[in-house]
C-alpha positions, -999 to 999 in steps of 0.1 A, spaced: -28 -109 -452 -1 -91 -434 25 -108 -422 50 -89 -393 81 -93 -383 102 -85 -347 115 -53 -338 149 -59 -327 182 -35 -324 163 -9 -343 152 -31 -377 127 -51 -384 137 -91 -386 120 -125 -389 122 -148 -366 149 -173 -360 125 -203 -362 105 -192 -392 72 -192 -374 43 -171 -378 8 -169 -356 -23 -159 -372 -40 -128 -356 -79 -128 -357 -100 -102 -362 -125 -110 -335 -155 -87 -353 -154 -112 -383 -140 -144 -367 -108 -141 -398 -68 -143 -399 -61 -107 -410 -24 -110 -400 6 -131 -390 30 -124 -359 61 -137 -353 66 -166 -330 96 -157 -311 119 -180 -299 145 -180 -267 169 -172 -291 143 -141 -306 143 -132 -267 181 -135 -263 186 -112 -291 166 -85 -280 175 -84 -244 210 -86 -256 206 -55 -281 191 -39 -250 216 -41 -222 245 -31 -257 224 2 -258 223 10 -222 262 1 -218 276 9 -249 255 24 -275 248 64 -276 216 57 -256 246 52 -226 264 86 -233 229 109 -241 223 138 -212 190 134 -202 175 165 -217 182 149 -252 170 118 -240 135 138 -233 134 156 -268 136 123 -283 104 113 -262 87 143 -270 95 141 -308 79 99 -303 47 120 -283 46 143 -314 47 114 -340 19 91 -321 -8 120 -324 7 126 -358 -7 90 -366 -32 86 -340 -61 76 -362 -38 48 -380 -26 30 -349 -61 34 -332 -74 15 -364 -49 -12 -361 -61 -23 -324 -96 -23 -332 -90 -49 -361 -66 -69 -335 -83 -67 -302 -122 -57 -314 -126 -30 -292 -145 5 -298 -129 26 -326 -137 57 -302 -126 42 -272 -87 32 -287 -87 67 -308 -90 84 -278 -67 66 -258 -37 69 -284 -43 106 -285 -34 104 -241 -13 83 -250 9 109 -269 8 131 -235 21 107 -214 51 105 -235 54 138 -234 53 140 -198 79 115 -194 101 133 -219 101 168 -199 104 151 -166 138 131 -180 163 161 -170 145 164 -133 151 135 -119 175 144 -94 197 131 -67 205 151 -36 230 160 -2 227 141 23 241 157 59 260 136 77 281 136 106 319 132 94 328 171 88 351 155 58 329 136 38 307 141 14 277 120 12 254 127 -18 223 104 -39 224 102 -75 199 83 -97 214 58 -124 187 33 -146 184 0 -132 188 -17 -163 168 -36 -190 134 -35 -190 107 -63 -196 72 -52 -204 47 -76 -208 15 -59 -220 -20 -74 -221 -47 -76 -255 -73 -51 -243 -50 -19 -244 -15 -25 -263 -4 15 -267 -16 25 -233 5 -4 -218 34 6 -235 33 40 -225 25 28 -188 58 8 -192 84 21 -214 81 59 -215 95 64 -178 116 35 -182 129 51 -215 133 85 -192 156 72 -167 177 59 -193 165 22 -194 159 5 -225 131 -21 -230 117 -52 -246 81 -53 -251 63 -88 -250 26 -78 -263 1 -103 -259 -2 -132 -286 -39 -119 -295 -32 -82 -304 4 -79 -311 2 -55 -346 0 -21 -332 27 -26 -311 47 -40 -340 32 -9 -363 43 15 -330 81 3 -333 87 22 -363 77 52 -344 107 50 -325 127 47 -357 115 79 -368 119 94 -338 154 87 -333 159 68 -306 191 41 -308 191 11 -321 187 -13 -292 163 11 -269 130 1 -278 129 -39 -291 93 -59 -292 96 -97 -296 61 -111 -298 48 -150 -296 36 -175 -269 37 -166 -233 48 -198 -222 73 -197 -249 90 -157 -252 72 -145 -219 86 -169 -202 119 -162 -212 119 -129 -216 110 -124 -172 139 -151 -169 166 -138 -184 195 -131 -164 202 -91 -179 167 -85 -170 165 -63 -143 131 -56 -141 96 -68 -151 66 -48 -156 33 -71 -163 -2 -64 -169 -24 -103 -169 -40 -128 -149 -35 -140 -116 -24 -176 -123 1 -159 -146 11 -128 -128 20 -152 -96 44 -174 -119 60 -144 -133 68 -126 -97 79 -166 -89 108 -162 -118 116 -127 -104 119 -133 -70 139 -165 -79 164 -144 -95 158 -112 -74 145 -88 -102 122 -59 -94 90 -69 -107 57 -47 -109 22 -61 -119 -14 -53 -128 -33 -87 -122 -73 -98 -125 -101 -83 -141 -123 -52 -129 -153 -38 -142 -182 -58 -140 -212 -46 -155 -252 -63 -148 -278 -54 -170 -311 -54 -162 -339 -66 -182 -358 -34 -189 -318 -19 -201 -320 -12 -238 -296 -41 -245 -282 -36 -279 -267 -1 -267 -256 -19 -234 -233 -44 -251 -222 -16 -273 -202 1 -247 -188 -34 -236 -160 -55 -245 -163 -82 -275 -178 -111 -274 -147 -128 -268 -136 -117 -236 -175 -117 -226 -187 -135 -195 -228 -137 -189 -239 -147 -158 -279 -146 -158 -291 -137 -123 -327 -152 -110 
């Protein structure tokens, strides 16, 4: 069994309680892995590392053409192991082998979109009228970055969240969910090999209520970005209005499917999700 470890400040690190979580693979019903339970302190660290690189580190002082090469060399690297990390989420979230290959593979274009549109982000003139001044916008990143990603699509999430974050200059913590956290994990070292600074890209996995919670609270968080539920989406723009964050989210669930009788109904549970985030209603 393979046991991970948290991605922060660039290395790989256990965690400061010692705590691991099994993963299951929800085809067979077995522990195939072990994730980190991350602490406040876990949290601390990583948001800490984060807000060094956007005020210190050479993430702070990189133009933002260079800042896009390094997103394009990540887009290069994720279709470069495409098949790999489509493997892992299968095992963690059960889903179609097909299905995650092939959203990896767009997954490497929207980093690559993200890297060329990093230098064109502009600011502009603004006329005015005081002859002597000179009134002009500029763009500047608004700071750390929370992501909070849900089981059923780990990569695309990321991408969703971090790669125009990562544009503007932000840097990010990644909170995957507690029952498929590995490929995020195995997508870390991506970075690594990329190039980007120590302290851009962090992921601290564990319990919601535990390293969610504060990871949306902390005070050098300047914005959250969350994909969930409802019940949890409304606590986490609760904490971020409390302390006036920006926050984004993608609540509920979509997509309901009814199959009739006469369906061939082996092929129609094929192309759905697995049994465990299944929900039968039988109509009369």
């Amino acid at each position: 069994m393979k046991r991970y470890k948290l991605f922060i400040d660039g290395e790989y690190v256990d965690p400061v309680g010692g705590e691991w979580i099994e993963s299951i693979d929800p085809y067979r019903g077995e522990a195939w892995a072990e994730i980190p339970r991350g602490s406040s302190q876990d949290v601390d660290k990583a948001v800490s590392a984060a807000h060094g690189a956007m005020t210190q580190g050479a993430w702070s002082q990189m133009s933002p053409s260079a800042r896009g090469k390094l997103l394009v060399k990540l887009s290069d690297l994720i279709s470069e192991n495409a098949e790999q990390l489509a493997a892992i989420e299968v095992r963690d979230n059960g889903k179609l082998y097909t299905e995650m290959l092939g959203q990896v593979r767009y997954k490497a274009e929207w980093w690559r979109y993200f890297g060329g549109m990093a230098d064109k982000m502009e600011g502009s003139v603004v006329p005015i009228d005081k002859p002597d001044i000179f009134a002009f916008t500029t763009t500047i990143p608004v700071g750390v970055v929370a992501a909070l990603t849900a089981w059923n699509s780990p990569l695309m999430f990321i991408a969703w969240k971090c790669a125009a974050a990562l544009a503007a200059g932000c840097a990010v913590v990644v909170k995957p969910s507690e029952f498929a956290s590995a490929s995020t994990l195995e997508f870390a070292s991506l970075t690594q090999r990329a190039g980007l600074p120590k302290g851009v890209f962090n992921v601290v996995t564990g319990l919601g209520s535990e390293a969610g919670a504060t990871l949306v609270s902390h005070p050098r968080v300047a914005k959250i970005s969350f994909t969930g539920s409802d019940e949890t989406g409304a606590r986490v723009y609760e904490s971020g209005a409390r302390n006036i964050k920006r926050v984004a989210l993608e609540l509920g669930g979509k997509s309901a499917n009814i199959v009739f009788d006469d369906a061939d109904q082996e092929q129609a549970w094929r192309g759905l999700y697995p049994v465990s985030s299944r929900q039968l209603v039988k109509v009369a």
